[in-house]
N, C-alpha and C positions, 0 to 999 in steps of 0.2 A: 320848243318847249321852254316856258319858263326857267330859270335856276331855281332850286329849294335851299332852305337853308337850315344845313344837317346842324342838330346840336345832342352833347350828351346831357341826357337827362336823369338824375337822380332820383328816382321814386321811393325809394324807404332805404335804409341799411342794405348796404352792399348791391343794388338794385338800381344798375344804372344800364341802361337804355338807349341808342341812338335812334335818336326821332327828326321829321323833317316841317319845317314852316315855310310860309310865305316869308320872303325876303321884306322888311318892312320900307317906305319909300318916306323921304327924311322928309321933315316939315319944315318950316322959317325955323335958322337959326341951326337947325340941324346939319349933322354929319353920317353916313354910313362909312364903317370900316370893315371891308375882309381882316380878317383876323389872321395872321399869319404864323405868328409862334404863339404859345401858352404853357406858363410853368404850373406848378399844382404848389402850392401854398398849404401849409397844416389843414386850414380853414376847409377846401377842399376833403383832403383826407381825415379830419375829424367829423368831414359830412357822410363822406361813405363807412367810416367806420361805424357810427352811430354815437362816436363820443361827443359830439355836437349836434342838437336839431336845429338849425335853422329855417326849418319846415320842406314840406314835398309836395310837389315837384320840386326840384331846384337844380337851378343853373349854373356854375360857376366860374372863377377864371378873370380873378380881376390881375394878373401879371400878365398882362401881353403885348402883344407891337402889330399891327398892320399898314395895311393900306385903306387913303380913301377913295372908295369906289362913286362915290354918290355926294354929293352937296346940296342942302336944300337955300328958299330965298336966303338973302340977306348975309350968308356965309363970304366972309372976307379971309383973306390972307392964308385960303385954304382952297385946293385943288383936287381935281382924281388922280391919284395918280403919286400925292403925297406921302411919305413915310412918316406916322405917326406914332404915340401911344396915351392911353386914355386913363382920366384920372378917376374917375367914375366916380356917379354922386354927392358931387361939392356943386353946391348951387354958384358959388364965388362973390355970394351978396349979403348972404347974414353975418352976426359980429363974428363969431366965430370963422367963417372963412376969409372976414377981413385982415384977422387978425393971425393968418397961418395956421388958424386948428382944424383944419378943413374935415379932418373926422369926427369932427364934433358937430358938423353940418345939421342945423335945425330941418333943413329941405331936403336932407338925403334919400329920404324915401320919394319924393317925388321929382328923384331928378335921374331916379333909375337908368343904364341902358333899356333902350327899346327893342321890346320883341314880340312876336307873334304869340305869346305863351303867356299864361294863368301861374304864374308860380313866383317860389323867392328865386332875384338873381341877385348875383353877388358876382359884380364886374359883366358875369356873360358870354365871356371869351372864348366859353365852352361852346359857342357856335359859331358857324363860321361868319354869319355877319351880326351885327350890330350897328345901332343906331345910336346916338349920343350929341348933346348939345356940344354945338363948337367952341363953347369953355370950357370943355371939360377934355379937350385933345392937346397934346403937346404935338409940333411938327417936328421932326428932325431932319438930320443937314441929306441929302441926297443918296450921300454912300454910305450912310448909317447901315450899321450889322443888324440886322433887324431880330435874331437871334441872340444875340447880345441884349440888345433893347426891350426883352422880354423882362429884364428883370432889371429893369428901373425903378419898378414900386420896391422891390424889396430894400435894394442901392439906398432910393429915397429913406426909408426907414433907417437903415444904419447910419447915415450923412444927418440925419436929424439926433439920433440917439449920440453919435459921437462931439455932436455938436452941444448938446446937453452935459456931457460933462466936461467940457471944457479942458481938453486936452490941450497940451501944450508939452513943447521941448522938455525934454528930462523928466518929465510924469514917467510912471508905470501906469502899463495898461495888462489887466490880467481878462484873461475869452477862456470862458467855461462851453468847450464843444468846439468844436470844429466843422461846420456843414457848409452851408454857401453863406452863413447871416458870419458868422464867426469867419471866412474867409473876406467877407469884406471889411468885418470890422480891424482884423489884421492891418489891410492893407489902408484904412483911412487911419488907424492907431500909427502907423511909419508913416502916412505922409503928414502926421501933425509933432511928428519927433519922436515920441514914446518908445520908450522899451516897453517890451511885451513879453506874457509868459499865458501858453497857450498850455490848457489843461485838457485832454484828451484822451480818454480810453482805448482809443481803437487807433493801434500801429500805423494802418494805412495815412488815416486822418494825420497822426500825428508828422509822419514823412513829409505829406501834403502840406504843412503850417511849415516846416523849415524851408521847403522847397520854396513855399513864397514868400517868406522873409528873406530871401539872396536876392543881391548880394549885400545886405544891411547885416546880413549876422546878429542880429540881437534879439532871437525868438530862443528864449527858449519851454522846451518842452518839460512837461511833466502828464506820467499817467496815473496819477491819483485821481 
């Protein structure tokens, strides 16, 4: 028997569903990836909560890492068997993603992952496989944690934003919250010099920001 390829599908507010497709089979230039890890992103949970429509059905699940299963013609420097993770929807050809604003991508709607499904996806991840142009996969090194590598897109975001303001030796750096975006900014905020003062309501969280400013010592806390 065939494999299917289970995905959770979000049909309206709070109304999500696991449903099964035909696994899609890659075309030139294509890639399939089993999906292996998937973190949930607000995006996600502002889809299920209703606080976002980005319409229904929908797919989600653009934080994740797999493997490729499948390689179509023309696919170089890419194997079964690979650890990867995908950037989803940058075509890598308009000004905009020449010039690094890849979410500004003129072509991002038609550079979608590939699925058996009529609906909005947004990454995809949300099923176990997917299909996606082979510009749009990063490979990593063999022993990659792939668990880890789930949350590359998010890493990438903060490595952009810290890089935006221009941090440097002896700056202050102040993180309103503490969750995983503010645990990373933390830690790219110390390896660019910075003292830091992390502002955090919640006890646990706040324990969490000193724990990972050691042994640097120069976090400090405030629960205002």
């Amino acid at each position: 028997m065939m494999k299917k390829n289970k995905a959770a599908v979000l049909h309206g507010v709070k109304d999500l569903k696991f449903e099964e497709f035909e696994i899609p089979k890659p075309l030139a230039y294509e890639v399939v990836i089993r999906n292996e890890y998937v973190s949930i992103c607000t995006v996600e949970q502002r889809a299920y909560s209703g606080a976002r429509n980005f319409g229904f059905p929908f797919i989600g699940g653009h934080e994740s890492s797999g493997v490729v299963v499948g390689v179509g013609e023309g696919v170089t420097g890419l194997k079964e068997g690979d650890k990867v993770v995908a950037t989803y929807g940058y075509c890598g050809h308009c000004e905009f993603c020449q010039k690094g604003q890849g979410t500004q991508c003129v072509n991002s709607r038609s550079n979608r992952p590939r699925l058996d499904f009529e609906g909005t996806i947004i990454g995809g991840a949300f099923a176990q496989y997917i299909v996606v142009p082979q510009w749009q996969t990063v490979k990593l090194a063999d022993d990659a944690n792939l668990e880890h590598s789930a949350l590359t897109e998010p890493l990438a975001c903060v490595i952009h934003s810290t890089r935006k303001t221009r941090l440097s030796f002896g700056d202050t750096a102040v993180i309103i919250g503490f969750g995983v975006m503010g645990y990373f900014h933390l830690k790219l905020a110390l390896l660019s010099g910075a003292r830091v003062i992390v502002s955090e309501p919640d006890q646990a969280r706040r324990e969490k920001a000193l724990e990972s400013g050691e042994p640097l010592f120069d976090v400090t806390i405030s629960g205002e």
